[in-house]
C-alpha positions in Angstrom: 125.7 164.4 -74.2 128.0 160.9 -74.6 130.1 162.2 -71.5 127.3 162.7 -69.6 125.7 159.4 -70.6 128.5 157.3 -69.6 128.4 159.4 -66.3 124.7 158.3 -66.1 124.7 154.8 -67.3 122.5 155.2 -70.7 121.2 157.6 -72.7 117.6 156.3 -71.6 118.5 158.0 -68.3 120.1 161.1 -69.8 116.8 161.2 -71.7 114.0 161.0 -68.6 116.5 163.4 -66.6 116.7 166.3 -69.3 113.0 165.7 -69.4 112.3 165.8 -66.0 114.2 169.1 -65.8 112.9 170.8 -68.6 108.8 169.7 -67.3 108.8 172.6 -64.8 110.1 174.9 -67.5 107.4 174.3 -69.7 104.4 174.2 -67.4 105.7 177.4 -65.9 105.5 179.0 -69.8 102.1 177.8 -70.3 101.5 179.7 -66.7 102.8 182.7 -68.2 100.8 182.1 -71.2 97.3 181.9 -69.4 98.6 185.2 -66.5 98.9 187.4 -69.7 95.3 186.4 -71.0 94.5 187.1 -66.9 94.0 183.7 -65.0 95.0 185.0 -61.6 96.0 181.6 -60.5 97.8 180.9 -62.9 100.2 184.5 -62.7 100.0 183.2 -59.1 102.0 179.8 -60.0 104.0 181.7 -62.8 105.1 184.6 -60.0 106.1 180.9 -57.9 108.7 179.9 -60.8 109.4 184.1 -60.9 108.9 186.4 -58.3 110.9 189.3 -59.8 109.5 189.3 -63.4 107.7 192.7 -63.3 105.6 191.3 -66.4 104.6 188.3 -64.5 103.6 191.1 -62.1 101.9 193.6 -64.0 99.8 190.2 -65.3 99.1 189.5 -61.8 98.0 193.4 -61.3 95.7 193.4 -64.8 94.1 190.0 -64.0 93.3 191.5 -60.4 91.5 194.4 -61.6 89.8 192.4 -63.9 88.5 190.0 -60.9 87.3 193.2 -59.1 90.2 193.2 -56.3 91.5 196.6 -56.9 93.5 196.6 -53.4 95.6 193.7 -54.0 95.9 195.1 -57.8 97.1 198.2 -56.2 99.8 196.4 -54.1 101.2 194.3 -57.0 101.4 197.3 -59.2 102.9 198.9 -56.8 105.3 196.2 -56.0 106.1 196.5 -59.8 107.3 199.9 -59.8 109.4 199.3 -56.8 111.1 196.4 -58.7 111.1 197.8 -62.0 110.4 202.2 -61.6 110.9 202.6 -65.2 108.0 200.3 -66.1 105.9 202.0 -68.7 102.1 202.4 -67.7 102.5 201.7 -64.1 102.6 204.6 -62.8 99.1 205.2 -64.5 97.7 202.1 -63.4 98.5 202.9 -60.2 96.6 206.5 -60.0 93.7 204.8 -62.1 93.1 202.0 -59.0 94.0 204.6 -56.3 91.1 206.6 -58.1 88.4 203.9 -58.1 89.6 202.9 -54.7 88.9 206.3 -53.4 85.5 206.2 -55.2 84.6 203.6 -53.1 84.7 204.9 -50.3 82.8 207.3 -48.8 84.3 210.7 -47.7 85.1 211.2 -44.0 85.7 208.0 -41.7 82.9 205.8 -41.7 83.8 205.6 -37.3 83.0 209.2 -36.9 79.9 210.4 -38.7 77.3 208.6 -36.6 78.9 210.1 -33.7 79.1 214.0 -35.0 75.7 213.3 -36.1 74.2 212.5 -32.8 76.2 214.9 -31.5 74.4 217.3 -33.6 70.9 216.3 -32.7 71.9 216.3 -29.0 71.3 212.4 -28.4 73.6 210.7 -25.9 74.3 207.3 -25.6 76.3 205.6 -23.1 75.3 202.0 -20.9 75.9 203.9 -17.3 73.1 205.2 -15.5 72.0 208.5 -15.6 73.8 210.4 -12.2 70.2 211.0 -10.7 68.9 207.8 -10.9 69.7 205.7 -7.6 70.5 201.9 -7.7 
């Protein structure tokens, strides 16, 4: 610490550079502090300081589901077992948001039923003019 104050010029110096270091440090562990009780922003900033931490991630992935976005939940968990397979409880988590995503929707695409349907009742649709009518 005295060899790095002469370097610097005075321990004042040495003092509001260790501090200034250590400031990102600290909010980032308040970050992970408020992802784990599921602030989504806040995992967002801690991931920032992190990306890798599959913790930070399966935060992100919890407080996701918990904000009723179950397809980006999906991706982050997903993104957890790719960075971290051994992970206990992901692999649940992920069936368990691929299950109420699949709930959501309804069965068959949503494109093609109206079109089987009036197929079915013999309706067709179409902006051409009928072949017999003359212009």
């Amino acid at each position: 610490m005295r060899r790095l104050a002469r370097m610097v010029g005075s321990t004042a110096r040495v003092t509001c550079l260790i501090t200034a270091l250590a400031a990102p440090s600290v909010a980032a562990n308040t970050d992970i502090d408020r992802c784990h009780a599921g602030s989504v922003d806040a995992c967002y900033d801690a991931i920032r300081h992190s990306p890798s931490d599959p913790s930070l991630l399966s935060g992100l992935g919890d407080a996701l589901l918990r904000a009723n976005r179950p397809a980006d939940a999906l991706r982050t968990f997903q993104r957890v077992a790719t960075l971290a397979p051994n992970t206990p409880g992901v692999a649940a988590k992920i069936s368990a948001v691929q299950a109420k995503l699949s709930a959501k929707r309804p069965p068959g695409n949503a494109s093609t039923r109206p079109a089987a349907a009036d197929a079915a009742s013999g309706k067709r649709y179409s902006n051409a003019a009928p072949e017999t009518q003359s212009h």
